[in-house]
mmCIF file of the N, C-alpha and C atoms, coordinates in Angstrom:
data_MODEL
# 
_entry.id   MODEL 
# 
loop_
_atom_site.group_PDB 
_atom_site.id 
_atom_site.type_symbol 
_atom_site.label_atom_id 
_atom_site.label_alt_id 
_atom_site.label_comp_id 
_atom_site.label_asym_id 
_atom_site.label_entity_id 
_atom_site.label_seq_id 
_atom_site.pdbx_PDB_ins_code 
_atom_site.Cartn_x 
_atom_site.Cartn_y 
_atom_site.Cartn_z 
_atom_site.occupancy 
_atom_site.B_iso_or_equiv 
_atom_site.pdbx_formal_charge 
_atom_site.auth_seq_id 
_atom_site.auth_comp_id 
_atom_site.auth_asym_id 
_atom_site.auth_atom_id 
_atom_site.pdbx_PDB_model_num 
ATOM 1   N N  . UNK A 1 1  ? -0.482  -18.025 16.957  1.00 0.00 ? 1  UNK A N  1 
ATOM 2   C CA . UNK A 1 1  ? -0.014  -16.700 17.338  1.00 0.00 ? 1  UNK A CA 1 
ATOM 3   C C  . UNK A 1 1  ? 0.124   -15.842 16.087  1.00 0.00 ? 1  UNK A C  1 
ATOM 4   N N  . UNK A 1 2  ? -0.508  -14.804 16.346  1.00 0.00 ? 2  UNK A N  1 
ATOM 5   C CA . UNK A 1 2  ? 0.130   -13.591 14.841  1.00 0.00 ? 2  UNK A CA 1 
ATOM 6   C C  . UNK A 1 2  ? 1.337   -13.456 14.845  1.00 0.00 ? 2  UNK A C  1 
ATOM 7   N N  . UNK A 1 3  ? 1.970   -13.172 13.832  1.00 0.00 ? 3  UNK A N  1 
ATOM 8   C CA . UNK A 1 3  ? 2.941   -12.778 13.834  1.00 0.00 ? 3  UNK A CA 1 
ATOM 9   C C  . UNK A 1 3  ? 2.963   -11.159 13.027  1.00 0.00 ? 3  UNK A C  1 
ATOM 10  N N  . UNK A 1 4  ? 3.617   -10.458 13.752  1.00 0.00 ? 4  UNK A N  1 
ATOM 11  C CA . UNK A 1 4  ? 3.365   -8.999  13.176  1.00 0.00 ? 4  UNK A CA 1 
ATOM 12  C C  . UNK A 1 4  ? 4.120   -8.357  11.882  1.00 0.00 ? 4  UNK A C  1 
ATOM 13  N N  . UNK A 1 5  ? 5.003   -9.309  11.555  1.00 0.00 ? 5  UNK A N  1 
ATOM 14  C CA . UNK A 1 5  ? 5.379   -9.357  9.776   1.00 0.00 ? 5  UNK A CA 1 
ATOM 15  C C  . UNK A 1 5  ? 4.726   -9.681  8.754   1.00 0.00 ? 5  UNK A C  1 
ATOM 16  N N  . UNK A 1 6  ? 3.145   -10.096 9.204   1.00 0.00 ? 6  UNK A N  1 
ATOM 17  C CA . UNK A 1 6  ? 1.899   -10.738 8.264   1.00 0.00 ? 6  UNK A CA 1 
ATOM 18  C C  . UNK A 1 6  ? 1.969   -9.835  7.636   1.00 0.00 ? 6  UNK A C  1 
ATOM 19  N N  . UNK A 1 7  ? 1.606   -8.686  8.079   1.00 0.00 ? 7  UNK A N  1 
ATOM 20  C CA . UNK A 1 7  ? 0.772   -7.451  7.844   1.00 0.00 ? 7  UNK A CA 1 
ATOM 21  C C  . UNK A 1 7  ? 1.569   -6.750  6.405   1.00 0.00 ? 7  UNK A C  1 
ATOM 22  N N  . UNK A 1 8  ? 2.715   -6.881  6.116   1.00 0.00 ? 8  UNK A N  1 
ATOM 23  C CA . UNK A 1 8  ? 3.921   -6.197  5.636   1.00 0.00 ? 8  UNK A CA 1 
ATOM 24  C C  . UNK A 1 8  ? 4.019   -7.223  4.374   1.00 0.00 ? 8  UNK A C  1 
ATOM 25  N N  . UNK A 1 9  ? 2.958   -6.494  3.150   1.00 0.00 ? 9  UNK A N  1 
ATOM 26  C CA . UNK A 1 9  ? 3.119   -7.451  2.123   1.00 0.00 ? 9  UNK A CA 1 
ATOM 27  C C  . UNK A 1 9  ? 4.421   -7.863  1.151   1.00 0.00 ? 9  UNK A C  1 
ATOM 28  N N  . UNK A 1 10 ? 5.647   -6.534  1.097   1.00 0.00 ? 10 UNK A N  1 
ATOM 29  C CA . UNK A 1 10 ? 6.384   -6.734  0.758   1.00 0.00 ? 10 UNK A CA 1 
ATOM 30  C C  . UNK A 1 10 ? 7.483   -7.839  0.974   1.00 0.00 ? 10 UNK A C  1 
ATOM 31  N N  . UNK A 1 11 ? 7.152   -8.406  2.447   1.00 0.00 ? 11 UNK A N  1 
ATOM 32  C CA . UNK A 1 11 ? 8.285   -9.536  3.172   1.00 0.00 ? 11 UNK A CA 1 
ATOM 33  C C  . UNK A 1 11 ? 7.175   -11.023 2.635   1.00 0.00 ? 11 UNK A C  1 
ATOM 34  N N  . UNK A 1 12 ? 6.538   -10.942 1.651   1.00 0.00 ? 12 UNK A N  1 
ATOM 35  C CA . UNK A 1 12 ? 5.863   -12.411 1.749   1.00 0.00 ? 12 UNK A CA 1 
ATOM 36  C C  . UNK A 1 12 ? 6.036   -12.396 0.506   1.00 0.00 ? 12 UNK A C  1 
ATOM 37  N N  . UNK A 1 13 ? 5.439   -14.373 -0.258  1.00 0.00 ? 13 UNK A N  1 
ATOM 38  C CA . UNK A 1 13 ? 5.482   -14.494 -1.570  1.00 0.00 ? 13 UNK A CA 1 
ATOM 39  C C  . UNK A 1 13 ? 3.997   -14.536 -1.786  1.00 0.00 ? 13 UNK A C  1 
ATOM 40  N N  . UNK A 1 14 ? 2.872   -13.910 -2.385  1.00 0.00 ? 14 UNK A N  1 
ATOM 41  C CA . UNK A 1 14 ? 1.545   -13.894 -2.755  1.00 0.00 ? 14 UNK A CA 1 
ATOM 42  C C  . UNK A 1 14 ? 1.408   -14.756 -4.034  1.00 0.00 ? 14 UNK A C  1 
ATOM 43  N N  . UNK A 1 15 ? 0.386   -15.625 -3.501  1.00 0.00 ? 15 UNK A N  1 
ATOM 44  C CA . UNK A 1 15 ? 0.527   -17.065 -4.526  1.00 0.00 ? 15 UNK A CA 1 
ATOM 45  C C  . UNK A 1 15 ? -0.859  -16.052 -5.810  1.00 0.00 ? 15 UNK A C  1 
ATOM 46  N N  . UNK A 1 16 ? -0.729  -16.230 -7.118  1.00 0.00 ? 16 UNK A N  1 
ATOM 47  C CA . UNK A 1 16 ? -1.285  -15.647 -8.350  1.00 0.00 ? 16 UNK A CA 1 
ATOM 48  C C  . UNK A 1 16 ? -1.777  -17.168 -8.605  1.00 0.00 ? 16 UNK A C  1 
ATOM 49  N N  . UNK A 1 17 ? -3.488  -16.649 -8.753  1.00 0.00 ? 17 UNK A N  1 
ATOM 50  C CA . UNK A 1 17 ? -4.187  -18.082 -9.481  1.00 0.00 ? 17 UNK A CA 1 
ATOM 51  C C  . UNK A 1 17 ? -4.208  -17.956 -11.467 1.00 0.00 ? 17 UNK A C  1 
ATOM 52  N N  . UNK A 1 18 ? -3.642  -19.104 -11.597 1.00 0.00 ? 18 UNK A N  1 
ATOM 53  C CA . UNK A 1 18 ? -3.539  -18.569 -13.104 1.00 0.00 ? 18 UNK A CA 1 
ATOM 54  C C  . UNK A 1 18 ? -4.063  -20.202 -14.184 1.00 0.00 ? 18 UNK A C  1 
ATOM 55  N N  . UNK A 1 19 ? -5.116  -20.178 -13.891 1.00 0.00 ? 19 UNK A N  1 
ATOM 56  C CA . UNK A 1 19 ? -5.807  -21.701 -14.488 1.00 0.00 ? 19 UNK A CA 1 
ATOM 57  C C  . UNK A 1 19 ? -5.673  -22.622 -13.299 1.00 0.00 ? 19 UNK A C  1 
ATOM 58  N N  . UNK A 1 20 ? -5.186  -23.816 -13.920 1.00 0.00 ? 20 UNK A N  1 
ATOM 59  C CA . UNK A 1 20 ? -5.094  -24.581 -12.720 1.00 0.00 ? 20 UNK A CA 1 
ATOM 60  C C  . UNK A 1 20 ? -3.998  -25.116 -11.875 1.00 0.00 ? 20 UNK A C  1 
ATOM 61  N N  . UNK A 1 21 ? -2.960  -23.685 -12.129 1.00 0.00 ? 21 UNK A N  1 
ATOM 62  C CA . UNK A 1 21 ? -1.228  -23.883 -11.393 1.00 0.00 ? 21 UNK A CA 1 
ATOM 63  C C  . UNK A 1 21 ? -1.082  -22.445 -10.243 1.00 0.00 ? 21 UNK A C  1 
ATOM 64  N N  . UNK A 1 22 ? -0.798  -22.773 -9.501  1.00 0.00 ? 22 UNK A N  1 
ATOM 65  C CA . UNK A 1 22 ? -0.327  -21.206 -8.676  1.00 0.00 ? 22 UNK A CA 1 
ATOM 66  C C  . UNK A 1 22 ? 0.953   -21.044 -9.432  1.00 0.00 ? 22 UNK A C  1 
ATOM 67  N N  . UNK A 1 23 ? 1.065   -19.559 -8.978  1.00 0.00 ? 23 UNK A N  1 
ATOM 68  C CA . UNK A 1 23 ? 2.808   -19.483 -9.139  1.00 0.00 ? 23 UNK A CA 1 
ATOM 69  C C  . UNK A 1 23 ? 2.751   -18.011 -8.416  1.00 0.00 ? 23 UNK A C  1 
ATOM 70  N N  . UNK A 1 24 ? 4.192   -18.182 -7.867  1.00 0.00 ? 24 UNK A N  1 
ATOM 71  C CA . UNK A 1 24 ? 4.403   -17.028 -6.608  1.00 0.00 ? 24 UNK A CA 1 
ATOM 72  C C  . UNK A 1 24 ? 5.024   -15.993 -7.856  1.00 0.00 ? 24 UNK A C  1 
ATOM 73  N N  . UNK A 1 25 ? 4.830   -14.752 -7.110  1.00 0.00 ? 25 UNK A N  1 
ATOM 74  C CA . UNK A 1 25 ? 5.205   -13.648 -7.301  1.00 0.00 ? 25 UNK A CA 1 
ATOM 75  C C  . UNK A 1 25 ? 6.365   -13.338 -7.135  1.00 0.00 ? 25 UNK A C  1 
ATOM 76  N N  . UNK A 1 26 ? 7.797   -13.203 -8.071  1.00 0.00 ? 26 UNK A N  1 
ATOM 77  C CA . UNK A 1 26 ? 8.844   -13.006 -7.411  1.00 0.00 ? 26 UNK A CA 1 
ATOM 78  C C  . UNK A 1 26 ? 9.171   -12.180 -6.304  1.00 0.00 ? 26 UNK A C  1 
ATOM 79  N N  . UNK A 1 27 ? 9.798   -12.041 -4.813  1.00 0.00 ? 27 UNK A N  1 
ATOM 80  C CA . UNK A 1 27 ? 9.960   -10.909 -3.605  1.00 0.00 ? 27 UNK A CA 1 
ATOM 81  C C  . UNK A 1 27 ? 10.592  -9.713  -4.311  1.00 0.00 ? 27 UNK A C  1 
ATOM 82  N N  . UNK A 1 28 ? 9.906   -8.500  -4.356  1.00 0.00 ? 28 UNK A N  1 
ATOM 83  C CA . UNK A 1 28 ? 10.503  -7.540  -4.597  1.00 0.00 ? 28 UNK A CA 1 
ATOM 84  C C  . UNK A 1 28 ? 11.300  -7.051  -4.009  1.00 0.00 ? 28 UNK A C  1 
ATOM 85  N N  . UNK A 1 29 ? 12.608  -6.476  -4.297  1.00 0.00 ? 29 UNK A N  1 
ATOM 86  C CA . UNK A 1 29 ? 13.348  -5.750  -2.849  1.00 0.00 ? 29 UNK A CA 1 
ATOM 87  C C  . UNK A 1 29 ? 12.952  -5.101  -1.962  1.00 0.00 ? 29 UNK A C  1 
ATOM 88  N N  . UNK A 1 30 ? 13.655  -5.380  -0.699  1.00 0.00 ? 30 UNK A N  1 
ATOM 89  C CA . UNK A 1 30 ? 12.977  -4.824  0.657   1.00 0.00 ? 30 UNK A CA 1 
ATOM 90  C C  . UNK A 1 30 ? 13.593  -3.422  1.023   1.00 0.00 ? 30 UNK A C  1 
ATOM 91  N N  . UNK A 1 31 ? 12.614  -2.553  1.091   1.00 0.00 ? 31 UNK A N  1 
ATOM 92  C CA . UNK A 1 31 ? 12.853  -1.461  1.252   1.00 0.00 ? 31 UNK A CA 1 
ATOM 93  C C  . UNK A 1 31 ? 13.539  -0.901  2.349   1.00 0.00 ? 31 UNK A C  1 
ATOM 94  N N  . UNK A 1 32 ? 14.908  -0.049  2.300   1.00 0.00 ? 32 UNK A N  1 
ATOM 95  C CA . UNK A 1 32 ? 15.189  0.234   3.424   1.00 0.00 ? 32 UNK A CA 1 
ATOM 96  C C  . UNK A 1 32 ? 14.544  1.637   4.093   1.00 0.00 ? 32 UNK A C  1 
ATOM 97  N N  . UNK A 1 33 ? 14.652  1.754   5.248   1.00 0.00 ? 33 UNK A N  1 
ATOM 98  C CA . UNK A 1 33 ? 13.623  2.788   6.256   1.00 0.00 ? 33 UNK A CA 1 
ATOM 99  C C  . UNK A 1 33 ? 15.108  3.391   6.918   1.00 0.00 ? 33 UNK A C  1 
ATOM 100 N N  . UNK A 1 34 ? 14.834  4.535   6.986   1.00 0.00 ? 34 UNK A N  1 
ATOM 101 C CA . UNK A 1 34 ? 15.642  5.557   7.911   1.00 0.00 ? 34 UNK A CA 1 
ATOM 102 C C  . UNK A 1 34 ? 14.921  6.449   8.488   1.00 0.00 ? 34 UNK A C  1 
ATOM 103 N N  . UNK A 1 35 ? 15.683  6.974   9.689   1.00 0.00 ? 35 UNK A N  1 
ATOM 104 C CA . UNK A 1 35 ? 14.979  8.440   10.621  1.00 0.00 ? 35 UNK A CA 1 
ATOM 105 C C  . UNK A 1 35 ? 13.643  7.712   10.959  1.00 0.00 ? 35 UNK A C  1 
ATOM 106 N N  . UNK A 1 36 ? 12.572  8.421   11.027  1.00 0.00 ? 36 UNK A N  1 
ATOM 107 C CA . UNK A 1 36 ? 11.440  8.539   11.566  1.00 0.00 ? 36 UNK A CA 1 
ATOM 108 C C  . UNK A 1 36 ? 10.749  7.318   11.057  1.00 0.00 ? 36 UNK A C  1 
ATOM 109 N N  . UNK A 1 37 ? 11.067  7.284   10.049  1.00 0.00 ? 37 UNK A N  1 
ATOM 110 C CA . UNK A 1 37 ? 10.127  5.540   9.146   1.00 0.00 ? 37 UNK A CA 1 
ATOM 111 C C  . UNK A 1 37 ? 10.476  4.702   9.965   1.00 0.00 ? 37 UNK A C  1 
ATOM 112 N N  . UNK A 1 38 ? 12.004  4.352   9.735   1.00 0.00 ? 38 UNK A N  1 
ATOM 113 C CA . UNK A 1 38 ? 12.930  3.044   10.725  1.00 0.00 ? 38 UNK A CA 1 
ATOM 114 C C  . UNK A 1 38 ? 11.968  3.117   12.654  1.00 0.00 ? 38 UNK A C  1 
ATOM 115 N N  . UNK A 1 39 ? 11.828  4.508   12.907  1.00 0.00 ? 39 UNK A N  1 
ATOM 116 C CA . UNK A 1 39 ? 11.484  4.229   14.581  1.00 0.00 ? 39 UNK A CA 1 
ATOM 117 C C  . UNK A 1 39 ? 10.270  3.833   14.803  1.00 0.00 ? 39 UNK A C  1 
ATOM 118 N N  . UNK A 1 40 ? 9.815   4.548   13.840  1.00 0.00 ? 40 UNK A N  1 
ATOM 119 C CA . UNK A 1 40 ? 8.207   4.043   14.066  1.00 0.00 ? 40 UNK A CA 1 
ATOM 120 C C  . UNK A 1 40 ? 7.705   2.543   13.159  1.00 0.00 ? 40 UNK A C  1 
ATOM 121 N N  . UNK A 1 41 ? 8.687   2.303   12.459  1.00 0.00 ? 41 UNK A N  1 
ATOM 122 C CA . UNK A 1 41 ? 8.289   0.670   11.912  1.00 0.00 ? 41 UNK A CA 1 
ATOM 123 C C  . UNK A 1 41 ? 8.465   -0.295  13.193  1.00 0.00 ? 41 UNK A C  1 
ATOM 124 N N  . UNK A 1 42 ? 9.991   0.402   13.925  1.00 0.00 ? 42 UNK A N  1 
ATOM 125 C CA . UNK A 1 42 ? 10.444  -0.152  14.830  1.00 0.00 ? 42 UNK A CA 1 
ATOM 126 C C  . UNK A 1 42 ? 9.537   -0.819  16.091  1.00 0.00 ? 42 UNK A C  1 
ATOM 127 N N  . UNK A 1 43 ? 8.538   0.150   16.086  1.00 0.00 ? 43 UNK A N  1 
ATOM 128 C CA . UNK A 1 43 ? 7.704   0.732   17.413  1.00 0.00 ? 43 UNK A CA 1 
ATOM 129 C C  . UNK A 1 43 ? 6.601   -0.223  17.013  1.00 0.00 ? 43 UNK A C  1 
ATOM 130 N N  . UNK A 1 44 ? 6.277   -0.514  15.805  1.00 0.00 ? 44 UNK A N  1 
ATOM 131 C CA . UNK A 1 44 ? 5.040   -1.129  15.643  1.00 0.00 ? 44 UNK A CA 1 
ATOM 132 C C  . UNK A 1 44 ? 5.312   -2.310  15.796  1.00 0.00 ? 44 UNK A C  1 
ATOM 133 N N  . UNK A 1 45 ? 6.548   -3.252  15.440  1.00 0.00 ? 45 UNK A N  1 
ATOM 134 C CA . UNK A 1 45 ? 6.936   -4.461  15.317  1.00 0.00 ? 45 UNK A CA 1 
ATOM 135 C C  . UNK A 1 45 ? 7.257   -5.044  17.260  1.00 0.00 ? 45 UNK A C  1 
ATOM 136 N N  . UNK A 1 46 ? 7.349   -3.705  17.233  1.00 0.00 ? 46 UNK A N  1 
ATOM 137 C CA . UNK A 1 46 ? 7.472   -4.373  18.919  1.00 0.00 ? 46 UNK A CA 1 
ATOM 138 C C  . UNK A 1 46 ? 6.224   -4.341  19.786  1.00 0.00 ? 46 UNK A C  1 
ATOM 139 N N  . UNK A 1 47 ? 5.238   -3.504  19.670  1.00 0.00 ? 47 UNK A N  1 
ATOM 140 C CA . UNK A 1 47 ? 3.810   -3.217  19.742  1.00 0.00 ? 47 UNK A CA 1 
ATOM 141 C C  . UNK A 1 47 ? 2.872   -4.288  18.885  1.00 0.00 ? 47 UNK A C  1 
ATOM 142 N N  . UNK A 1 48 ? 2.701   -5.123  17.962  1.00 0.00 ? 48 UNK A N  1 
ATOM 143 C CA . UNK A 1 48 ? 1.235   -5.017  16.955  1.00 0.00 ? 48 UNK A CA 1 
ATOM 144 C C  . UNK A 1 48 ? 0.307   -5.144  17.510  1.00 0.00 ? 48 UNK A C  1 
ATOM 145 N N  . UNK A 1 49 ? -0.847  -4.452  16.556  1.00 0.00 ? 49 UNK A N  1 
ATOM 146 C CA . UNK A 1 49 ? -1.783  -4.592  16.834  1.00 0.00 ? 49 UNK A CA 1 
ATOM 147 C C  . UNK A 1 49 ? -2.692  -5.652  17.223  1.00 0.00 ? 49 UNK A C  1 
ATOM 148 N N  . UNK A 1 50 ? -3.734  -5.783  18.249  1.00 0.00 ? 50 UNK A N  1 
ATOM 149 C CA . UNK A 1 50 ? -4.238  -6.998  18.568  1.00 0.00 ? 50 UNK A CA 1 
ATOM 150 C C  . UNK A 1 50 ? -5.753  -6.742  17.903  1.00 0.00 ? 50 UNK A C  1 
ATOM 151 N N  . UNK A 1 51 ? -5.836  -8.134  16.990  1.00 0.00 ? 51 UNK A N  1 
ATOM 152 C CA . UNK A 1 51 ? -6.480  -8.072  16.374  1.00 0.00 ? 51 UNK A CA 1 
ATOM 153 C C  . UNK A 1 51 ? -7.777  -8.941  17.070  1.00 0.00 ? 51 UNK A C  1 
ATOM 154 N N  . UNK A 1 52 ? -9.163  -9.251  16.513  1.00 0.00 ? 52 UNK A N  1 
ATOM 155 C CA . UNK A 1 52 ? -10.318 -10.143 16.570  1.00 0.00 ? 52 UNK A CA 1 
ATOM 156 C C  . UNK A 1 52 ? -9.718  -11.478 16.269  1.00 0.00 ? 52 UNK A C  1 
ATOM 157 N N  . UNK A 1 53 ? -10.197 -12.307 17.351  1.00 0.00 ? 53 UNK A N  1 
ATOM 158 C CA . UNK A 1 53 ? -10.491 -13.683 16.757  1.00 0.00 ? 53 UNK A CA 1 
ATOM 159 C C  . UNK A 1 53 ? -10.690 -13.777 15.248  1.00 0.00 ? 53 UNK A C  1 
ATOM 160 N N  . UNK A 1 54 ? -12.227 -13.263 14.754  1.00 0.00 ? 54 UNK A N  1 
ATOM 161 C CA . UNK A 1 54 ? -13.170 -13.362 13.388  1.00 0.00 ? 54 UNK A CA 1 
ATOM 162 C C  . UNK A 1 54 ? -11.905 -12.567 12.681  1.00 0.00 ? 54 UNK A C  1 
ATOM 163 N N  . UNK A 1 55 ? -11.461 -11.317 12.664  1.00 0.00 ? 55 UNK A N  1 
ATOM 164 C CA . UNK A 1 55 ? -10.419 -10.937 12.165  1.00 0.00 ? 55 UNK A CA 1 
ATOM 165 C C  . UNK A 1 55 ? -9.059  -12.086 11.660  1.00 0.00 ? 55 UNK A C  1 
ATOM 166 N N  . UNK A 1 56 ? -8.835  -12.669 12.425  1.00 0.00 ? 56 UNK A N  1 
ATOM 167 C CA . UNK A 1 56 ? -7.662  -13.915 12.063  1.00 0.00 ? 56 UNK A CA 1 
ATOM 168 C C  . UNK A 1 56 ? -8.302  -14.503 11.313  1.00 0.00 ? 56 UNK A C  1 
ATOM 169 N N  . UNK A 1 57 ? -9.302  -14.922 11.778  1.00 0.00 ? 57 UNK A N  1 
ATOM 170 C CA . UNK A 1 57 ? -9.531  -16.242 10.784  1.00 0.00 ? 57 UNK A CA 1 
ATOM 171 C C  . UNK A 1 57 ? -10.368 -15.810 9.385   1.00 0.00 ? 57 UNK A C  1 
ATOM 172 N N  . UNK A 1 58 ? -10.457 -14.346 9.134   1.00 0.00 ? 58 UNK A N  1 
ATOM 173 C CA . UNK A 1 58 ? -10.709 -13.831 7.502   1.00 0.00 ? 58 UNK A CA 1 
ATOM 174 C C  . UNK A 1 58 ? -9.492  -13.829 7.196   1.00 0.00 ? 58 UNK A C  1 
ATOM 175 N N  . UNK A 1 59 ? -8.611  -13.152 7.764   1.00 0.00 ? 59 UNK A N  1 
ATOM 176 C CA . UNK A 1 59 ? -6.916  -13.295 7.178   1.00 0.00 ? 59 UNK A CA 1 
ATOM 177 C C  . UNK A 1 59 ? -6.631  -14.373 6.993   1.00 0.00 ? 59 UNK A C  1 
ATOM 178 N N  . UNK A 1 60 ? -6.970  -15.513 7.605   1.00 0.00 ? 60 UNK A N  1 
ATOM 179 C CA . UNK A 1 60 ? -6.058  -17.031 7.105   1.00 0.00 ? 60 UNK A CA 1 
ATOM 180 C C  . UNK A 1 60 ? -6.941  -17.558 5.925   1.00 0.00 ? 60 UNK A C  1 
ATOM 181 N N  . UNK A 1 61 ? -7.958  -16.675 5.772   1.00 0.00 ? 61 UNK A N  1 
ATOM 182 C CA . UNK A 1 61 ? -8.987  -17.147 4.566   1.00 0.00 ? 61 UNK A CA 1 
ATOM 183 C C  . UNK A 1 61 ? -8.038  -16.659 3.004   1.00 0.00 ? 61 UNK A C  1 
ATOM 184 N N  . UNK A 1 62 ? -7.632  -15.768 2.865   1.00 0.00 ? 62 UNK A N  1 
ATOM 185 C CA . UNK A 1 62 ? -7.150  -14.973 1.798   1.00 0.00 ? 62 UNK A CA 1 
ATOM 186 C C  . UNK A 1 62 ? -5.939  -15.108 1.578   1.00 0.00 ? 62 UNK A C  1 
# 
């Protein structure tokens, strides 16, 4: 199942290739949303978009 917080790079840790060790990216602070940002973030998280099959499975590639 997607989950519609994928999309929202700020809520994840993005692994950095650096020779032959990963190492995560510290989480930057999460931004807060008010008024019109907050309803319509709101609106999307309860909505997402439905994506392609082929679409998922390039995203689980990266």
């Amino acid at each position: 199942m997607h989950h519609p917080y994928k999309n929202y790079y700020y809520l994840c840790n993005v692994l950095i290739k650096k020779g032959d060790s990963d190492m995560a990216r510290p989480i930057r602070e999460t931004p807060i949303l008010f008024g019109e940002d907050a309803r319509r973030f709101e609106e999307q998280m309860k909505h997402p978009r439905k994506i392609s099959k082929e679409e998922r499975e390039r995203r689980k590639k990266i």
